[in-house]
C-alpha positions in Angstrom: 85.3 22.4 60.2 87.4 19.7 62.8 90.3 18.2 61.2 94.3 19.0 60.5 95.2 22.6 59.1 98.4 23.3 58.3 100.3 27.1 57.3 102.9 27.6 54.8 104.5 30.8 56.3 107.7 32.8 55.0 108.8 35.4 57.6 112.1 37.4 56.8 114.7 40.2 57.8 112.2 40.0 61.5 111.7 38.1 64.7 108.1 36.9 64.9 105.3 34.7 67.0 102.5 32.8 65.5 99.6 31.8 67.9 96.7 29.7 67.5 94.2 29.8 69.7 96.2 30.9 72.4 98.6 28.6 71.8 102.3 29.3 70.4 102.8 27.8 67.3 105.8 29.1 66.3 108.7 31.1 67.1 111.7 32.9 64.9 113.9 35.1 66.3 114.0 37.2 69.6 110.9 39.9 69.5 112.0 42.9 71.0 110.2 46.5 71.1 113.6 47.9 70.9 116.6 46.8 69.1 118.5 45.8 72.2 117.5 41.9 72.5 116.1 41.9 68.7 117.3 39.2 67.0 116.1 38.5 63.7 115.7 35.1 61.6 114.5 34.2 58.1 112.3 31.0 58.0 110.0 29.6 56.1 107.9 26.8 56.9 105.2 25.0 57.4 103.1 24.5 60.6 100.0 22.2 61.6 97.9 22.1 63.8 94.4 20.2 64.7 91.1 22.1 65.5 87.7 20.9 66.8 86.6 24.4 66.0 84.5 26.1 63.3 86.5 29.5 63.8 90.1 29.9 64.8 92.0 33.3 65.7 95.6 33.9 64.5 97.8 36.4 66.1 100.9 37.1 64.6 103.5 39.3 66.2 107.0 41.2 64.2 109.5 42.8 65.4 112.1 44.9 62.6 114.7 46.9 63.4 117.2 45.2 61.1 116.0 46.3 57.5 113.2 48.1 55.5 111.6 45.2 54.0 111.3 42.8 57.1 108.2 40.6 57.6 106.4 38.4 55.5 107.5 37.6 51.9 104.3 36.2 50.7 100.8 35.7 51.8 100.3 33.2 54.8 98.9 30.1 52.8 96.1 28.0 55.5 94.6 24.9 54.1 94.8 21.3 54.6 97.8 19.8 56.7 98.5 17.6 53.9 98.1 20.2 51.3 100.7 22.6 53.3 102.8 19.1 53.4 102.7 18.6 49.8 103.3 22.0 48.7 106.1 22.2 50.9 107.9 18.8 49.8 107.6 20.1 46.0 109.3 23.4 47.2 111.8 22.3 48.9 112.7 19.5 46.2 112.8 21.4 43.3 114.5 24.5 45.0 117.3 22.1 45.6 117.3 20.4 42.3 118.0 23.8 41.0 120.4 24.7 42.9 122.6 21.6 42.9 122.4 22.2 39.3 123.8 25.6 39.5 126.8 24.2 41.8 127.8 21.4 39.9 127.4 23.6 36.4 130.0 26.0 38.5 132.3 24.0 39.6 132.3 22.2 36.4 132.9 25.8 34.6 136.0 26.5 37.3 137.5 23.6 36.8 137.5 24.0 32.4 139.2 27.1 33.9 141.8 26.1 35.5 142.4 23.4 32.8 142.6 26.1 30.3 143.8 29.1 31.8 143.6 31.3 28.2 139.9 31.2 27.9 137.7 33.2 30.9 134.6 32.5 29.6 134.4 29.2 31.7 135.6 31.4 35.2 132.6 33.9 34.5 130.2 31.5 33.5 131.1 29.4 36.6 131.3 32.3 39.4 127.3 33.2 37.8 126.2 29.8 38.2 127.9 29.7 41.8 126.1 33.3 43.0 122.9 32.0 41.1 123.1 28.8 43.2 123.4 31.3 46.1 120.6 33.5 45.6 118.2 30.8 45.0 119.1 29.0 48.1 118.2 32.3 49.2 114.9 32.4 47.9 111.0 30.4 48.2 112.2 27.9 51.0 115.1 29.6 52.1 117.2 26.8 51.9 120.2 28.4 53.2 119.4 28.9 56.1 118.1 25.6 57.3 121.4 24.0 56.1 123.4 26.5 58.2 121.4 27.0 61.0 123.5 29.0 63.2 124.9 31.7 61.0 122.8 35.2 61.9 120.6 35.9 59.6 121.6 39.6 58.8 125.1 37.9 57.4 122.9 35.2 55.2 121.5 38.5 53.8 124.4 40.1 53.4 125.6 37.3 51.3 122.4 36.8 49.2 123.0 40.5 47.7 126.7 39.9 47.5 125.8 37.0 45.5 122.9 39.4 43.2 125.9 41.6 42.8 128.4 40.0 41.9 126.3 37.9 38.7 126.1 40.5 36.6 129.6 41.3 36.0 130.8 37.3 36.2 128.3 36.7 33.4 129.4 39.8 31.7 133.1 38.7 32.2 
């Protein structure tokens, strides 16, 4: 059927092309078929594009050389453009709802801290709420990574399991 499709797709920890018809949609990364020139990126996102055609072919090409689990997080989601659009928007709002909730809870916590330098409980608390705020960011829309575009990806991944490593013994602290 003609009209405007859109993907919601969540490549990570590899370098990737999405096509359409012959046509690049997207790009993440370097693709390389060795690790000299691979570059990897995280992204997720959403992509649209407008058909006259009953059938269309997809190609998607990976490259991983950077870590075991690289390639797509979840299924590649095709429906309407303003489905993908709507979807996304939800995503992206509550991710960031939760997460500025975590880093204001945090900070809030550090700062009972270092009001009241006898009682931990507040320091844990608020380095848990800090890593969770981390992690999540890491997570769904990869939020992270869109508001710091230019660090490499392998360091943003690096950090997400710093930040899963460290909760555990702030919320035990």
């Amino acid at each position: 059927q003609a009209g405007a499709y859109g993907m919601k797709v969540k490549l990570v920890s590899a370098a990737s092309a999405l096509w359409v018809d012959q046509r690049k949609l997207s790009q993440s990364g370097q693709l390389a078929t060795s690790p000299d020139g691979y570059r990897e990126q995280g992204r997720a996102q959403a992509l649209y594009f407008e058909t006259d055609q009953a059938q269309i072919d997809l190609t998607l090409q990976l490259a991983n050389f950077g870590f075991f689990r690289g390639g797509p997080r979840a299924s590649i989601c095709f429906v309407s453009a303003e489905q993908v659009q709507h979807h996304r928007e939800n995503a992206l709002l509550r991710e960031m709802a939760i997460s500025a909730s975590c880093v204001i809870i945090g900070v809030f916590q550090i700062l009972l801290y270092l009001l009241r330098r006898q009682d931990r409980a507040p320091l844990g608390l608020g380095l848990f709420c800090i890593g969770l705020s981390i992690w999540i960011a890491m997570q769904g829309e990869l939020l992270l990574t869109q508001l710091l575009p230019g660090i490499p990806f392998d360091w943003m991944r690096k950090l997400e399991y710093l930040s899963l490593a460290w909760m555990p013994p702030a919320f035990a602290f």
